[in-house]
N, C-alpha and C positions, 0 to 999 in steps of 0.2 A: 603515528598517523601519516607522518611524510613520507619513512618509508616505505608504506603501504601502497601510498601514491605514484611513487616513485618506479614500485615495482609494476604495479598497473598498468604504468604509463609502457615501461621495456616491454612488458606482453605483450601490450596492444601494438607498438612498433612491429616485431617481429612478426607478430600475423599479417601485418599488413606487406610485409617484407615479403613472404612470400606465399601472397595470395595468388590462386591456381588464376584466376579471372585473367588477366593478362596476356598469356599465353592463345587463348581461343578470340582475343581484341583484336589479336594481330592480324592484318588486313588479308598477307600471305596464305597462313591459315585459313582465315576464314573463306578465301575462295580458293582454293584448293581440295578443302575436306568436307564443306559446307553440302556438293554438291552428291559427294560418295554416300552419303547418311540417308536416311528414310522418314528421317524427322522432319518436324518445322524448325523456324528458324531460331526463337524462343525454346523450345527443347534441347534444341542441339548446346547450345549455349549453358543450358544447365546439367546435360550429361557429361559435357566434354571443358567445362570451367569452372563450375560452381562448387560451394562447398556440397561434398557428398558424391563429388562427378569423379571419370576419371582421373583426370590430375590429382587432383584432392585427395584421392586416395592413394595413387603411387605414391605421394609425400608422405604419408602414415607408411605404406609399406617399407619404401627405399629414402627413408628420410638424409640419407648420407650421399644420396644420388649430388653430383653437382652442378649437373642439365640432364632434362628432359622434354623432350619433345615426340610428340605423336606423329606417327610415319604411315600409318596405315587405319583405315577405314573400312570394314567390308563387311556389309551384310548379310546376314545368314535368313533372318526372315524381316520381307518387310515390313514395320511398322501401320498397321491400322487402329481406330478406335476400337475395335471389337475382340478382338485377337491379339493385340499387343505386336512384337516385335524384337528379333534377337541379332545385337548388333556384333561382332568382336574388331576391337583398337589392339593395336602396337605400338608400345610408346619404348622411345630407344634413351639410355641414359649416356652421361657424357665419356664413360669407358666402354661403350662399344655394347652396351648388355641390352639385350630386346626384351620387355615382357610383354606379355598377351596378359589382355582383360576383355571380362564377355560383359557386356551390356546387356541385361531382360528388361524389356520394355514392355511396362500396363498399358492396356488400355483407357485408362485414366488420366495417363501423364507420367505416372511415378514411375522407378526404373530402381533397378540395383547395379551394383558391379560388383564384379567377381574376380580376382585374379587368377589367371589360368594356368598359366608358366612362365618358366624363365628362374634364373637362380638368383636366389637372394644373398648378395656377397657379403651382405650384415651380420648375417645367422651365423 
């Protein structure tokens, strides 16, 4: 039973270690990209920090990444309640490697990503 606990306990560290959230906190960030987006302020925040955003997902794709940071914002359609909205991010990793992800934004709220390119030096 203590192992169990024990082991729990390491998970929950580790997720917390690197939680995407932090990255999009950052003051920098947040007024530099905040403005490039189509979003509100509360979305932007869960496409670009949250668990399921794009951070969140580089870290499933490029988990061996050792930084990553988002360098580019640009909008391809902008975001309305009716019609949704399609965004694409560039997030560069700490060996020089750029990948593209496309943002599809509901009209709901809800959003997906998608990674577009860029070479996965894991595979």
């Amino acid at each position: 039973m203590r192992t169990i606990r024990l082991i729990s306990f390491t998970i929950f560290l580790s997720a917390c270690a690197s939680h995407p959230d932090e990255h999009v906190m950052d003051r920098e960030f947040w007024t530099e990209f905040r403005s490039r987006s189509s979003v509100n302020g509360p979305l932007f925040k869960n496409i670009y920090g949250k668990e399921g955003g794009v951070i969140s997902h580089d870290l499933r794709v490029f988990p061996n990444a050792t930084e990553r940071k988002i360098i580019q914002i640009e909008v391809i359609k902008p975001f309305d309640i009716f019609q949704g909205g399609l965004e694409q991010c560039r997030v560069q990793h700490g060996n020089g490697l750029e990948v593209e992800y496309e943002v599809k934004l509901h009209g709901n709220g809800s959003y997906w990503v998608k990674w577009k390119g860029g070479r996965n030096p894991e595979m």
